[in-house]
N, C-alpha and C positions, 0 to 999 in steps of 0.2 A: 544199356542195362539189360541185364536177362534174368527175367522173372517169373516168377510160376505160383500160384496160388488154390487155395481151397476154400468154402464155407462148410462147418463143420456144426451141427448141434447139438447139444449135452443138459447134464441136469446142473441146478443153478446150487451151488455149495451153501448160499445164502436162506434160499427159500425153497427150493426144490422146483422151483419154473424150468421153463426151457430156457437156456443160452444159445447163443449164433455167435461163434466164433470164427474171424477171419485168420488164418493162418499163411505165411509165404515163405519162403524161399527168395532171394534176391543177390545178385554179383552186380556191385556199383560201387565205382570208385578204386578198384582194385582191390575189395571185400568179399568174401562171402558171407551175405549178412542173412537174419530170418526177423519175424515179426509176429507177434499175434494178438489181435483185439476183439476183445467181447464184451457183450451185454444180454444182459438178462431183456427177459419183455415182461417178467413181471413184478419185477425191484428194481431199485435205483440202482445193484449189480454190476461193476464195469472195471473192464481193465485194458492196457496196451502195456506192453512188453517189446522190446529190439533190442538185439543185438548181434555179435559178430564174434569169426572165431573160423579156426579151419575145421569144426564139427557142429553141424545142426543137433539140436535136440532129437531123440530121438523120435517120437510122439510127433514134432513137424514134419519130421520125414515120411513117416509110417503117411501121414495124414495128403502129402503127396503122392509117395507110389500108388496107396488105393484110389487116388482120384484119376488120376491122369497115368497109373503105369510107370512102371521101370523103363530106364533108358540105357543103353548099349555104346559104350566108347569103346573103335576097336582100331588096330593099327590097320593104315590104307595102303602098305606096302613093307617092304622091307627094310630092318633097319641091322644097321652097320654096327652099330654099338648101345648098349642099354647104358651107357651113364648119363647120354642126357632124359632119358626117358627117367631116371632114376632122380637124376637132380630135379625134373617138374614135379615129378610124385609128392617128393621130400618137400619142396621149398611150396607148394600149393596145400599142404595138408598137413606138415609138421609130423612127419610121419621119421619114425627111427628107421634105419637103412634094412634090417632083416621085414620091416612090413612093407617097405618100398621095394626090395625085390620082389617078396610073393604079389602085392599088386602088379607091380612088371610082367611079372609071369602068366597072370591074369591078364593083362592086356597084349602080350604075343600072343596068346593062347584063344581064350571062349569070346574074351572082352570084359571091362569093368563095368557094372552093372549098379544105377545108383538114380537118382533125380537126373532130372533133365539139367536144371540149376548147376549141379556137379559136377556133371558128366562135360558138359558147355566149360566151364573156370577149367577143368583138366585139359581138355580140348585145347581151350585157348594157348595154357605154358606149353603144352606141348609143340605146337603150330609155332609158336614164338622160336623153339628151338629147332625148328624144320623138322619134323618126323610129321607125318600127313597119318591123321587121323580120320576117322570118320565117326558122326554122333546117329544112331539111331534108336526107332522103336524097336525094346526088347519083348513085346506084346508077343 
């Protein structure tokens, strides 16, 4: 499992206390899943929330790259042809083919730039399809 998380605190919509919210990112079971639970410290205030999908919430994501930084997927050599780079794009993010070239071209190019969570699940179809990637700090 590859996972990545944040504690995050906010005002309570309830009472106006503080909340401590956990927030993640997680790839398990051949999912990109997310999660997030909170609780107030000064009301009964509480919730959890999961689920899955080939896009995180915005607001989880955000709450990642400020914690821990952007990550860097970039190609680790040369490749012979972009359709299988184009079929991992497509079939890991449900992406239509004109967004799956410009991510393409983004990954021959600067590199794709996203969670660590993300950048890892891309990694992985791609690796599956033999094209040698590399995952790093885009810091």
């Amino acid at each position: 499992m590859i996972t990545q998380g944040v504690q995050v605190t906010g005002r309570c919509s309830a009472c106006g206390g503080t909340t401590t919210c956990d927030v993640g990112q997680f790839f398990h079971r051949g999912m990109l899943r997310w999660g997030t639970e909170g609780h107030c410290a000064d009301c009964p205030n509480a919730w959890c929330e999961q689920d899955s999908g080939p896009v995180t919430p915005e607001n989880i994501r955000q709450a990642l790259l400020q914690a821990h930084g952007p990550t860097r997927l970039r190609l680790s050599g040369d490749v012979p042809s972009l359709v299988p780079v184009l079929q991992a794009l497509r079939s890991t993010q449900a992406l239509p083919l004109d967004e799956a070239r410009a991510q393409a071209a983004e990954l021959v190019g600067t590199g794709l730039i996203g969670t660590l969570v993300e950048m890892e699940i891309l990694a992985l179809h791609l690796r599956r399809r033999a094209i040698a990637v590399s995952v790093e700090s885009a810091a």
